[in-house]
C-alpha positions in Angstrom: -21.4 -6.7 -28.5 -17.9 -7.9 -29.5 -16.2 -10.9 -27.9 -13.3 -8.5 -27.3 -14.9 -5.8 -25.2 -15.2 -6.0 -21.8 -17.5 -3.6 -19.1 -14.8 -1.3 -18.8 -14.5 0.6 -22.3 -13.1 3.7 -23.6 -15.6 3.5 -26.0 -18.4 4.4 -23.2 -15.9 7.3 -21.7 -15.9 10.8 -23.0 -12.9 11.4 -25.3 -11.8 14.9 -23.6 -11.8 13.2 -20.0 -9.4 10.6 -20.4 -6.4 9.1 -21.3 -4.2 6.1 -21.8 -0.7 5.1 -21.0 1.1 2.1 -22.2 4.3 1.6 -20.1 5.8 -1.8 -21.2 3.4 -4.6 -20.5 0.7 -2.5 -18.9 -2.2 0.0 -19.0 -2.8 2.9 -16.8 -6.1 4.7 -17.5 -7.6 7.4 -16.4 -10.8 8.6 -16.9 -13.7 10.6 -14.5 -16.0 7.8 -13.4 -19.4 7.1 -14.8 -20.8 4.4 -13.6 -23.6 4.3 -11.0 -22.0 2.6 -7.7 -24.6 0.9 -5.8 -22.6 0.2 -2.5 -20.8 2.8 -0.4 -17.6 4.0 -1.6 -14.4 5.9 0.3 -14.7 9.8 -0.2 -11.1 9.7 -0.7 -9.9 6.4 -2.4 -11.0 3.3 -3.1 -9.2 -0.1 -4.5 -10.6 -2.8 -5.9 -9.9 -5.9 -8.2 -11.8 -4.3 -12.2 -14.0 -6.3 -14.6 -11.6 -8.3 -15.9 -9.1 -10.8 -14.7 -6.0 -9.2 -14.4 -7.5 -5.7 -13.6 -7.0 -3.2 -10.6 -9.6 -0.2 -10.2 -8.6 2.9 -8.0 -11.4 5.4 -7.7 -10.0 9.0 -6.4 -12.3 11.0 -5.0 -15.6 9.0 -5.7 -14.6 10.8 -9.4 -11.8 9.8 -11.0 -11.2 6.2 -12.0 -7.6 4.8 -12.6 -7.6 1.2 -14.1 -3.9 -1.0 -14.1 -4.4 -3.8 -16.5 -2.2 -5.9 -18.9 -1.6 -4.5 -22.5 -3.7 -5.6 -25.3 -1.6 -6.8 -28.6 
């Protein structure tokens, strides 16, 4: 694994369910969520800080995952 990648990859995410915008300085993603949660999560949303420093992770719906991050150069 690259130094550069981080837990949270497009690169793990299918291609047709999901998308990135680039507004300025920032990242919005959104993508249906994958990952196995092994705690309890809201049925309708859920915030938390992401993988990375910097990140914020809203999950809608226990499916779809929207991740607010800093742009990468």
């Amino acid at each position: 694994m690259s130094g550069t990648s981080n837990a949270f990859s497009f690169n793990h995410a299918p291609i047709n369910n999901s998308f990135l915008v680039r507004i300025g300085q920032r990242e919005v993603s959104v993508c249906r969520d994958f990952r196995k949660r092994f705690y309890p999560t809201n049925p309708i949303i859920e915030c938390r800080a992401g993988v990375s420093p910097g990140h914020v992770e809203i999950l809608l719906m226990r499916s779809w995952l929207i991740v607010f991050s800093r742009a990468q150069a």
